[in-house]
FIVEX-961946 format. One record per residue: residue in one letter; z, x, y of N, C-alpha, C, O, CB in turn. Coordinates in steps of 0.1 Angstrom, whole numbers, plus 5000, padded with zeros to 4 digits. Each point is the difference from the previous one (the first is absolute). Glycine has a CB too. Layout:
N
aZXYZXYZXYZXYZXY/...
END
This chain:
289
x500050084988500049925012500050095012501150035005500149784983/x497850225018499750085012500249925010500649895000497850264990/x500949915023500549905010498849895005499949925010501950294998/x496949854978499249885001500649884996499249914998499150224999/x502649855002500649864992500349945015499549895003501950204970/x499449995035500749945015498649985004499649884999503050245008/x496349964998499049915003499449874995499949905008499950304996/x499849804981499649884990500849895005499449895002500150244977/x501949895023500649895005500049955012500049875001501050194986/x499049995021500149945019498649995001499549955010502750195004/x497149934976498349955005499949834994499249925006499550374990/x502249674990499449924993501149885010499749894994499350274977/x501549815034501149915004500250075017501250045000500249904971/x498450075034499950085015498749935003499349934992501850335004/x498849755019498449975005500350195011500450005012498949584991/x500550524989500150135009498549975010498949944998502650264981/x499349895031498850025011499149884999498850004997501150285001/x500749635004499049875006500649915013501250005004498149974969/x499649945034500849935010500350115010501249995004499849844980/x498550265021500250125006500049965014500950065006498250084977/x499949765024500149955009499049825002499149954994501650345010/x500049695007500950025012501649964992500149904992497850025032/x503350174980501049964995500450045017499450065009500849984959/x501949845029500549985016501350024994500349964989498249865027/x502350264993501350084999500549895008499349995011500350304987/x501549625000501349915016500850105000500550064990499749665007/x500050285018501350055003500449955013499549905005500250304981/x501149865018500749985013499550085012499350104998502549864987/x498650005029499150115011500550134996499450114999500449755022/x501750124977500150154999499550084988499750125001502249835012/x498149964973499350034990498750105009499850125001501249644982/x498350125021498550105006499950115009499150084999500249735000/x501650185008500350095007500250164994499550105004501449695007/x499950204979500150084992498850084991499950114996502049765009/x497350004992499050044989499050105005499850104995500549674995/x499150175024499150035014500250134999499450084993501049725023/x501050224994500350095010500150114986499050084997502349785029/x499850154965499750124990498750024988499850094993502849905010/x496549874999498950004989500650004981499450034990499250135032/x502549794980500650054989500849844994500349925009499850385002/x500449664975500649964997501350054992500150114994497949795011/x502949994996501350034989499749944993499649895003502050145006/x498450024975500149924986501350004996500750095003497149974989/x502549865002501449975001500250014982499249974992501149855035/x501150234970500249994986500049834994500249895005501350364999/x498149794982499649884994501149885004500049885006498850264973/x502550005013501349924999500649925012501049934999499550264985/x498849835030500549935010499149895008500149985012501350234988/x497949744992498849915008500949874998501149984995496350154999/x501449755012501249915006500049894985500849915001498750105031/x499949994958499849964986501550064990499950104993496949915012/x504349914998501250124992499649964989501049974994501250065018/x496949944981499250014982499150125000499650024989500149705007/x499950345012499150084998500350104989501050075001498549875020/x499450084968499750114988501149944993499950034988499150215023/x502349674994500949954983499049924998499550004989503449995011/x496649915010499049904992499350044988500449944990499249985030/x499550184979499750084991500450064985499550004988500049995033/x501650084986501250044989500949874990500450004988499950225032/x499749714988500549894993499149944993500549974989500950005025/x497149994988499549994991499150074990499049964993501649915019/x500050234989499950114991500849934988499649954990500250275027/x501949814991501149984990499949844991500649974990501150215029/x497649764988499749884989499450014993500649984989499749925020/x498350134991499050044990500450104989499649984988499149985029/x502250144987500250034989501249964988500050004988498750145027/x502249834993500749894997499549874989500749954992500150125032/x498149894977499149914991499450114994499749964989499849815023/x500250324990499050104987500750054994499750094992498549985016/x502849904993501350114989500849914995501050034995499650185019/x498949634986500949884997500350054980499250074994499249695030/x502450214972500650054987500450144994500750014990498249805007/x500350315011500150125002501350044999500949985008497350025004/x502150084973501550024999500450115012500849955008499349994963/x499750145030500350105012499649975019499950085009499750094966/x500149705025499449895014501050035014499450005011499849774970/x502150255018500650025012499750135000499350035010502449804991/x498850284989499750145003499050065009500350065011500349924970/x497949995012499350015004499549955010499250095005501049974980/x499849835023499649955011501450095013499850025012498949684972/x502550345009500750115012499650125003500050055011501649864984/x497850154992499250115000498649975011499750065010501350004964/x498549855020498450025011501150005019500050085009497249694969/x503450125020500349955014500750165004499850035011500649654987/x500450404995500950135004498650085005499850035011502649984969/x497150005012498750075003499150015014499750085008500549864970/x499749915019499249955016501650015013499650065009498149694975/x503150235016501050055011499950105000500150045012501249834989/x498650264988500750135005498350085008500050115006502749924967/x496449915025499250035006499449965017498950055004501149984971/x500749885032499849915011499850135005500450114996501049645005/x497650195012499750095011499449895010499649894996500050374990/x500449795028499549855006498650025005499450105001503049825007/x497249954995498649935006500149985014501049955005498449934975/x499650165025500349935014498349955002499050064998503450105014/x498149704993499049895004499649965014500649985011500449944970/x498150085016499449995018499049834997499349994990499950385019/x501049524999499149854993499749975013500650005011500549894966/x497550085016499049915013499549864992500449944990498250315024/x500549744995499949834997498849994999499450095004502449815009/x497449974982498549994998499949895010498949975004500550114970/x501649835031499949905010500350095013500950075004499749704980/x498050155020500050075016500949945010500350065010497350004987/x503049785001500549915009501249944991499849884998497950085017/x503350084979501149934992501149985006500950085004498350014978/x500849765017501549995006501250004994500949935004498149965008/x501150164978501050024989500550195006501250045001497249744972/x500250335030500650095001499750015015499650115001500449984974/x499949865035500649975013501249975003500650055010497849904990/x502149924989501849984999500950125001500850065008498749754977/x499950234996500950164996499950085003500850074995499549904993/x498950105020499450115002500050085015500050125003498849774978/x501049965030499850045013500649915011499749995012498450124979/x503049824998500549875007498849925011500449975011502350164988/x496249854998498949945006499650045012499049955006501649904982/x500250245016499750075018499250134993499550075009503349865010/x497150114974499450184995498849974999499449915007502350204978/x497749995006498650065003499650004986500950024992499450135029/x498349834974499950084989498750105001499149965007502249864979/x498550305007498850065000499449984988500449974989500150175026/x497749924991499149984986499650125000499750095008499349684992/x501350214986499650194995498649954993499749884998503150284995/x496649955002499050054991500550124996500350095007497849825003/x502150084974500650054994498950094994500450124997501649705003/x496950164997499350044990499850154998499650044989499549765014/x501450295010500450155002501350054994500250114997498649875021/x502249914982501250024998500250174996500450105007499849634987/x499350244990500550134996499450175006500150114996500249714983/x499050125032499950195006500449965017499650105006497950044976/x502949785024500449955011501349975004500549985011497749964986/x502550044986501749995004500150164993499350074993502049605005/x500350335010500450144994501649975001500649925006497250255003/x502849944981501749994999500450065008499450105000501049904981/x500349995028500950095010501150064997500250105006499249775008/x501450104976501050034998500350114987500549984989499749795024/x499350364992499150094990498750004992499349904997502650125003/x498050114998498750024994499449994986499550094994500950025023/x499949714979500449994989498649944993499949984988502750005018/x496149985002499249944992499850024987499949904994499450095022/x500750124978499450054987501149954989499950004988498650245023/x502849724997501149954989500149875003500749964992500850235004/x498149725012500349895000498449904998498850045002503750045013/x497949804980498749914995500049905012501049985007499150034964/x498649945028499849885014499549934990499350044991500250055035/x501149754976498849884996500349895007501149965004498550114974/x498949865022500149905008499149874991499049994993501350195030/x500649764980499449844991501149855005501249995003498150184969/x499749755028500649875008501149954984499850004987497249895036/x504250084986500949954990499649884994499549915006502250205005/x498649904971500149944992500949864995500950034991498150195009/x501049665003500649934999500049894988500849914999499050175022/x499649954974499649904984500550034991499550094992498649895011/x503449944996500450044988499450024984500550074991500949855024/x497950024983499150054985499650105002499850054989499449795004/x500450265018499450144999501250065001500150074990497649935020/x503850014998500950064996500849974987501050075000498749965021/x500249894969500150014990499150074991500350034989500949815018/x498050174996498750044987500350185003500250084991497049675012/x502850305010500050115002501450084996500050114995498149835021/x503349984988501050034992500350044984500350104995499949775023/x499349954976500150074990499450134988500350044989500449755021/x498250244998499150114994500850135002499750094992498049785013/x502950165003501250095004500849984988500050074990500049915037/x500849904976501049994995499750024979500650034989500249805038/x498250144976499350074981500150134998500350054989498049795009/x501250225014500150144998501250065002500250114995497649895010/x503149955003501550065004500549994984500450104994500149795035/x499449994966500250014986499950094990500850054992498949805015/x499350154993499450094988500150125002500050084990498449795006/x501950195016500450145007501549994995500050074990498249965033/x502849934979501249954997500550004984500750084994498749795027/x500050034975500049974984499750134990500550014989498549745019/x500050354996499150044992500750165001500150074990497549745014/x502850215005500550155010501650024999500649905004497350075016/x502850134976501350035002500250105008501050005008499449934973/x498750165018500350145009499049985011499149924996501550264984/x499249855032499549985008499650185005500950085004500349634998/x497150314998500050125001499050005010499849895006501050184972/x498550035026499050005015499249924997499849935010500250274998/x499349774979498649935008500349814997499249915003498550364989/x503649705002500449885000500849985014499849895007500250104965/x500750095032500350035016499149935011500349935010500550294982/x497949835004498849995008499649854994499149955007500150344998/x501149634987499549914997500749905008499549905007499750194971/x502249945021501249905007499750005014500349915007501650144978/x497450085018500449965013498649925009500149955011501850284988/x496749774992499049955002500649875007500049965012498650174968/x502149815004500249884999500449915010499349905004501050194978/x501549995025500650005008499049985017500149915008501750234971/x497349965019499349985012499149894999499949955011500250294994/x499249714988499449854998500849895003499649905006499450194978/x502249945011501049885006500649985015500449915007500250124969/x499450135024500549975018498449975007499949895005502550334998/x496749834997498549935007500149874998499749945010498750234985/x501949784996499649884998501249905003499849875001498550214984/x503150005017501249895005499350025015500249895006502750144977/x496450045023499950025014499249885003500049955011500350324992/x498849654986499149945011499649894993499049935001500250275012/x502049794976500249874990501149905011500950075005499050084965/x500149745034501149935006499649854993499149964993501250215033/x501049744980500349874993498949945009499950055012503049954979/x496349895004499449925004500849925013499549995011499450024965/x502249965021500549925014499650105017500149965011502549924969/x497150235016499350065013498850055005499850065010501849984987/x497449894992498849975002499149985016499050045005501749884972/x500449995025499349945019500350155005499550015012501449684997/x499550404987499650145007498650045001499450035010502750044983/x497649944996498250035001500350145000499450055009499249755007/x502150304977500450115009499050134990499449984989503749915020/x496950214997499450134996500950115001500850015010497049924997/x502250204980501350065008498750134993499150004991504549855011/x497250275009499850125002500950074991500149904992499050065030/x501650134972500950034992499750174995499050054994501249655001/x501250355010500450184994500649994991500849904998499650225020/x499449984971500350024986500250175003499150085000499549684985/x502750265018499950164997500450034988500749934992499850125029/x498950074978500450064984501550044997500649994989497050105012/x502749965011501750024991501049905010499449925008500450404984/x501449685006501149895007500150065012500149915008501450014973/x498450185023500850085014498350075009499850065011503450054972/x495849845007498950095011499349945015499550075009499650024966/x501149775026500149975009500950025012501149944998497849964986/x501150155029500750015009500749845002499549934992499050285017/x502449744998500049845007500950005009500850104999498649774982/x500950025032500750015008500649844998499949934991498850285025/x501949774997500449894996500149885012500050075010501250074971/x499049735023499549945009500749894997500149984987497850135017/x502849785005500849905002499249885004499149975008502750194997/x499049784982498849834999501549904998500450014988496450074994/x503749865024501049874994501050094995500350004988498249815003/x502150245017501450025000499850144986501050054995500349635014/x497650374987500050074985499050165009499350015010500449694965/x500550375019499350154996498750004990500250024988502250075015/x496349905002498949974988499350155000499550065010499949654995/x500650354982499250115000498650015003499449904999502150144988/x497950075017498649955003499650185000500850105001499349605016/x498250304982499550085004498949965009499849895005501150224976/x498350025020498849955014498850084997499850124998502049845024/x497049894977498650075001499349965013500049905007499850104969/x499750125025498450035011499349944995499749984989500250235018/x499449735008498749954994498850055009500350075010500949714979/x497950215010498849985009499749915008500049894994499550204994/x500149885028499749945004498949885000500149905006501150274998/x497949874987499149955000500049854989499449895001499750375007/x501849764982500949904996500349895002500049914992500550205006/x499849915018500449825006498449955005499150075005503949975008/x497249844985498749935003500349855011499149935005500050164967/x502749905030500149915009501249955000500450004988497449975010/x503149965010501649945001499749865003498949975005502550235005/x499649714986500149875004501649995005501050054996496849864988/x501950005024501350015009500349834995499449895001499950335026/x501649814969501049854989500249915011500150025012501750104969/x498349755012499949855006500950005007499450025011499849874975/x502450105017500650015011499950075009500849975010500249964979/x498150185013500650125012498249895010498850004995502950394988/x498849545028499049975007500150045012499949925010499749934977/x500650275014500150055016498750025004499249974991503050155007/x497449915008498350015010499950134998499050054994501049785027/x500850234984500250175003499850084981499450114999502949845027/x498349974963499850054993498850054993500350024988501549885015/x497150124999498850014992499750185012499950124996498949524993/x501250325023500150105012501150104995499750104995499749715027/x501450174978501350124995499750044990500350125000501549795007/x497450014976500150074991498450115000499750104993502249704994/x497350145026498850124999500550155006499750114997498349685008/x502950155006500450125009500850114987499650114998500849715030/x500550124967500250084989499450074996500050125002500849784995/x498150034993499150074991499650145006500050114995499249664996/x500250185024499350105005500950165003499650124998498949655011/x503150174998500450095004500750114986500450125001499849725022/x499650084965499950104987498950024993499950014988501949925010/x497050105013498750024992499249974991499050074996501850025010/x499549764989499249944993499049885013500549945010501550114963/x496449965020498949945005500449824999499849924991498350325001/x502649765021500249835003498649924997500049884997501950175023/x497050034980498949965007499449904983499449904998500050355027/x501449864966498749944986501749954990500049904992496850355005/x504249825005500949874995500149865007500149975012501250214981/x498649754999499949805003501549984998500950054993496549844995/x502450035022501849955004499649895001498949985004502650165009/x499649744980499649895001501549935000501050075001496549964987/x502849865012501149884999499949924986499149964994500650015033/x501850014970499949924986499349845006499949945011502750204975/x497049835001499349885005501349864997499649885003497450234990/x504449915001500949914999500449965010500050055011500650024973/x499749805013500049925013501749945006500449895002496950024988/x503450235010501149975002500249945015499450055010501150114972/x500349765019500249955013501150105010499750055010499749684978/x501250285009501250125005500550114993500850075005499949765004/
END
């Protein structure tokens, strides 16, 4: 089990590198402000996004599935602590960066930019030679992928349990654990975190969402800082991007000041991006106040 397997998989249940563009980032002014003026985003660790299910969704239904494939299995609790010891003593984190395929949603207007913010349109389709890690010189150890999140629970079951067959049989079959079964575990392991990243519960579908997503190779190779959201400390790191990227802002249904469309060109310009060929527009919701 090489690491064509982690490909075979996020290719076969993934939509990689698709949907590239037009994708829209919400945030807040100051969100934009930020994004603008340094060109740069925070990706934030998995473990602290605003979903507190994130990646157990996954793991949990892991732990059921196999839970039913080991149904009468005289050694069935053992082994299902073993895989799960296994998969904890290896955690290392993800950090998620999510855009949106709706260009006008009032669902992530609400959560996102309390309806006064902004969102931008990227074109993504450079991504991978246009963003860059800031936070050391780690490309060659860390993985990028991008695919619009998966919400259908029959594909996260089908793709679980094919894991969970092989967690098995790796388990069941193996007592000593030596380099190149090492390398099989940890294939595995990395299949399952790709895919807790961008497997989510159907009840969050009206997101429509796309995520960006770092996979470093070891627990500590990523640099990260840290940044205050609701009273909490959220880890994060930060990518560069290219300018050429943004294709345009919409300025959210509540903010109806006059001045606002005037203020966000003056911006643009006084941070050197071409006001002239990004499109600025207004949400088209019809909020009254």
């Amino acid at each position: 089990m090489d690491f064509q397997y982690v490909i075979d998989k996020i290719d076969k249940y993934l939509e990689m590198d698709k949907h590239l563009t037009p994708l829209y980032h919400y945030t807040s002014v100051y969100g934009l402000e930020g994004i603008l003026k340094r060109r740069e985003f925070w990706v934030s660790h998995s473990d602290f996004l605003n979903d507190k299910t994130e990646r157990k969704y996954t793991l949990n239904l892991l732990i059921n599935i196999l839970d039913n494939k080991l149904e009468g299995f005289y050694g069935k609790k053992e082994l299902i602590k073993a895989i799960l010891d296994n998969i904890n003593s290896l955690d290392f984190p993800i950090y998620v960066l999510s855009f949106c395929q709706n260009k006008d949603s009032n669902l992530m207007w609400s959560n996102y930019s309390n309806n006064d913010g902004y969102n931008l349109e990227f074109d993504l389709s450079t991504f991978r030679s246009d963003f860059k890690i800031l936070d050391g010189n780690v490309e060659d150890s860390t993985a990028t992928y991008k695919s619009k999140v998966i919400y259908d629970k029959k594909i996260h079951k089908e793709a679980i349990s094919e894991l969970a067959d092989d967690y098995i049989e790796i388990f069941k079959k193996y007592s000593k654990i030596d380099i190149e079964l090492r390398i099989k575990i940890n294939n595995l392991y990395l299949t399952l975190q790709i895919l807790s990243a961008f497997f989510k519960d159907e009840c969050f579908q009206q997101e429509e969402e796309h995520r960006f997503i770092l996979v470093p190779a070891f627990a500590d190779i990523l640099a990260y800082h840290c940044r205050i959201a609701n009273g909490a400390f959220i880890p994060y790191t930060r990518i560069g991007f290219e300018s050429n990227l943004i294709k345009g802002v919409t300025i959210g249904p509540k903010n109806k000041m006059d001045i606002s469309e005037e203020g966000l060109k003056s911006f643009l310009t006084l941070n050197e991006f071409d006001s002239e060929t990004i499109e600025i527009k207004r949400s088209n919701i019809p909020y009254r106040y």
